[in-house]
N, C-alpha and C positions, 0 to 999 in steps of 0.2 A: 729469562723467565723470572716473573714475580714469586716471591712466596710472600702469599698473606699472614701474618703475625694476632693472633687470637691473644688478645693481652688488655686484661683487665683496667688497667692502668688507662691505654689507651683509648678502650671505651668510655670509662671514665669523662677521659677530655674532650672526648668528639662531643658527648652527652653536654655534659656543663658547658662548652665550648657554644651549642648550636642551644640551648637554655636561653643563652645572656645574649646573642644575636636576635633572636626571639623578645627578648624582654625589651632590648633599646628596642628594635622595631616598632613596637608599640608602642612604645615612650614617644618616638617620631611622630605614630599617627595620631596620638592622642594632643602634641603638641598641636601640628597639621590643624587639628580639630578648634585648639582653646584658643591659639590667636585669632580667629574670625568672632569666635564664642565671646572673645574676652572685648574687643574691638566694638561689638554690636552691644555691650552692658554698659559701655564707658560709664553713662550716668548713675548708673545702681553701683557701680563699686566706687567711683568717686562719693558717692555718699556715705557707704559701709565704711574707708578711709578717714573721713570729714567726722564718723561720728566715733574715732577713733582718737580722736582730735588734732590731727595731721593734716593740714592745708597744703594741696597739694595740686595742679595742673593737669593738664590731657599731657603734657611730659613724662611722665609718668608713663604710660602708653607705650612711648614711643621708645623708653628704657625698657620696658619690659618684653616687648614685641623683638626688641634685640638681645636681650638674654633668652627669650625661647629660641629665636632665629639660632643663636650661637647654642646652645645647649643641643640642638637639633643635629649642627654641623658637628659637634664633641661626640653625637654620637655614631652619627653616619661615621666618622672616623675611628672610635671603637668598632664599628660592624667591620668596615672595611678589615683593619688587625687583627680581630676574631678569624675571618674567612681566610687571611693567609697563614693565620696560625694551625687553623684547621686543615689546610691543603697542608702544610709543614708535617702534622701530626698524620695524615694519611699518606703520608708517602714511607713514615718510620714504619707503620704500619704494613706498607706492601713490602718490608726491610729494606729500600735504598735512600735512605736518607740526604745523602752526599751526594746531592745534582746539584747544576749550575740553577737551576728555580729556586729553590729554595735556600741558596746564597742571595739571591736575587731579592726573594720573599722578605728574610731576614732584613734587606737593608729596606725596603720599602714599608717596613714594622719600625725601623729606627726613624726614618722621616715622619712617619704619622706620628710616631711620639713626640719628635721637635715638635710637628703643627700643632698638637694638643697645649703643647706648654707655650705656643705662641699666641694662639686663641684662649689663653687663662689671661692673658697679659690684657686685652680690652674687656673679655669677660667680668675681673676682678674689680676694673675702675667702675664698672658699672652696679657690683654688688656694692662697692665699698659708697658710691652716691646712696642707693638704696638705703641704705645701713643709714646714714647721713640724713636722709628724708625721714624715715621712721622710728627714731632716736628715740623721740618722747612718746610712741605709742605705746597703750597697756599690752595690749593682747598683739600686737604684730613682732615680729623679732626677724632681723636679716642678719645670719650669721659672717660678719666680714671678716674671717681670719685668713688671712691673704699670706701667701711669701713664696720663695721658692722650695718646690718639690725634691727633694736630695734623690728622694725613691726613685721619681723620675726621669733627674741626670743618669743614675746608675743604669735604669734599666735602658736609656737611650746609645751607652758606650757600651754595655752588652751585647745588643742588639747587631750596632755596627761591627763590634770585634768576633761573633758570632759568624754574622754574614762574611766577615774574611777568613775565617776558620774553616766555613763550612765549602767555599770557594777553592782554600786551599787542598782539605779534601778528596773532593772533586777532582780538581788537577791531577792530584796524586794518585787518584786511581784509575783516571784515564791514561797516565804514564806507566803504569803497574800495567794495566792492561793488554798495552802498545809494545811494554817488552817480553810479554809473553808467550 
């Protein structure tokens, strides 16, 4: 038998948890939205750019149509993290935290974190061209500070060392169980 866990904390993150799921969602549909949006103006922003004084191709386009693409895929993959972080957080909630799922969970949170900082790697080449194209504009700015995330290694071998903790656990109290 479950016991449900009435804990503020926990509400908390289900709350903020299912917020920012919510928020990239929209950010998806709105991209979903801008690249046809943006595709059908080619000529009105190639001009608003031109009168920016930046000479610049239908390439352009075809860069930016893959930084939405991939900002889209960054976030499908934040939703995805969110939704097992959130099954993680409802399970401490019903108090058994220590199942094999959420060892499970845990290592499939540390993989989307690698694919995150692996999709920054062409992401990045593509802001840092941008940056490069619109150099000498007044009014436009692409911020190209680029490098590697430390925050992100860290939470990527937490993630995994987690998932073995949480596995071990598990083991351990299905062997607790077994001898009693």
């Amino acid at each position: 038998m479950q016991t449900i866990i009435r804990d503020p904390l926990l509400t908390a993150a289900r709350l903020i948890i299912t917020f920012f799921i919510g928020v990239f969602a929209f950010v998806i549909a709105a991209i979903a939205i801008g690249i046809p949006v943006m595709l059908l103006n080619q000529e009105r922003i190639l001009a608003a750019v031109s009168a920016e004084g930046v000479e610049v191709g239908t390439e352009l386009f075809g860069a930016l149509g893959l930084m939405f693409v991939g900002l889209a895929v960054f976030l499908a993959l934040m939703i995805w993290f969110l939704v097992l972080l959130r099954r993680i957080v409802n399970t401490v909630g019903e108090g058994d935290p220590f199942v094999p799922e959420n060892a499970d969970r845990l290592s499939r949170m540390g993989w989307i974190a690698v694919g995150t900082q692996l999709l920054a790697i062409p992401m990045g080449a593509m802001v840092l061209w941008l940056a490069e194209v619109f150099k000498e504009a007044d009014d436009i700015h692409v911020d190209a500070d680029m490098g590697i995330d430390g925050g992100a290694i860290v939470l990527i071998l937490v993630l995994f060392i987690l998932a073995r903790v949480f596995r071990r656990g598990a083991a351990m109290r299905d062997d607790l169980e077994g001898t009693v």
